[in-house]
N, C-alpha and C positions, 0 to 999 in steps of 0.2 A: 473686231476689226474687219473681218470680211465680210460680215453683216451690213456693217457701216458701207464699205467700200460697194456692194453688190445696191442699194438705196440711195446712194450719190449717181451711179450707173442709171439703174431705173428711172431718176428724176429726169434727170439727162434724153434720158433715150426719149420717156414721156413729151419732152419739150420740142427735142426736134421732130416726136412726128407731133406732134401742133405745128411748127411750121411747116413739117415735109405737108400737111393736109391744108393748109393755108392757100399754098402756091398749086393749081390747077392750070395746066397750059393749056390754049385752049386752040392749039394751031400756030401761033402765032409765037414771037420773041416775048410778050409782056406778058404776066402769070394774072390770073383773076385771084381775087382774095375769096375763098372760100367762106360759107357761112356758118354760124355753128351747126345749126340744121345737119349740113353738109360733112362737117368733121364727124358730128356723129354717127353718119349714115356708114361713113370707110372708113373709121377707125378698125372695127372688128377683122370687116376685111385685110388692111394691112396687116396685119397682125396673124390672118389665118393664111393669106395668102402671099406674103413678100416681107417678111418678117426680115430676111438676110439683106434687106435693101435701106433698111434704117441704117442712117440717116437722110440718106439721101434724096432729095426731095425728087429731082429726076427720074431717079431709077426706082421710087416709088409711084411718080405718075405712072411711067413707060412699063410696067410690072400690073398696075392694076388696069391699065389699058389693054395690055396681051392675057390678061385673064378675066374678061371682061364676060365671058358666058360663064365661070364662075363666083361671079361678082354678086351679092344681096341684091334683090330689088331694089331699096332704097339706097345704094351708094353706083348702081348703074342707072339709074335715074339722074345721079351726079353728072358722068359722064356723057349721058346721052342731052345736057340741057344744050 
């Protein structure tokens, strides 16, 4: 059962950060749809660096933005387009 329960979790969490990576603000009120290119670039990074910020799509931009000289090459290349 908590097996179960811990993989229902995990899918979950998986899902929203696809969306939390989706949604890139880019200054503005309207979020860019992110590419997959792009998810794949900050996946790792969220995950190394703002993991307590899942779900949240905000507080995952605003997290990898503030740690942005920690950031991989390729997903601060996100940031910087």
């Amino acid at each position: 059962m908590k097996a179960r329960f811990r993989g229902r979790w995990a899918a979950a969490s998986r899902a929203n950060l696809a969306l939390a990576l989706t949604l890139f603000t880019t200054g503005s009120a309207l979020a860019d749809i992110a590419t997959p290119a792009q998810k794949k670039a900050c996946t790792p990074d969220v995950y190394r660096l703002c993991p307590g910020e899942i779900p949240n799509v905000r507080a995952i931009t605003a997290c990898l933005r503030r740690q942005k000289a920690s950031l991989s090459e390729a997903c601060r290349a996100v940031f910087e387009q």
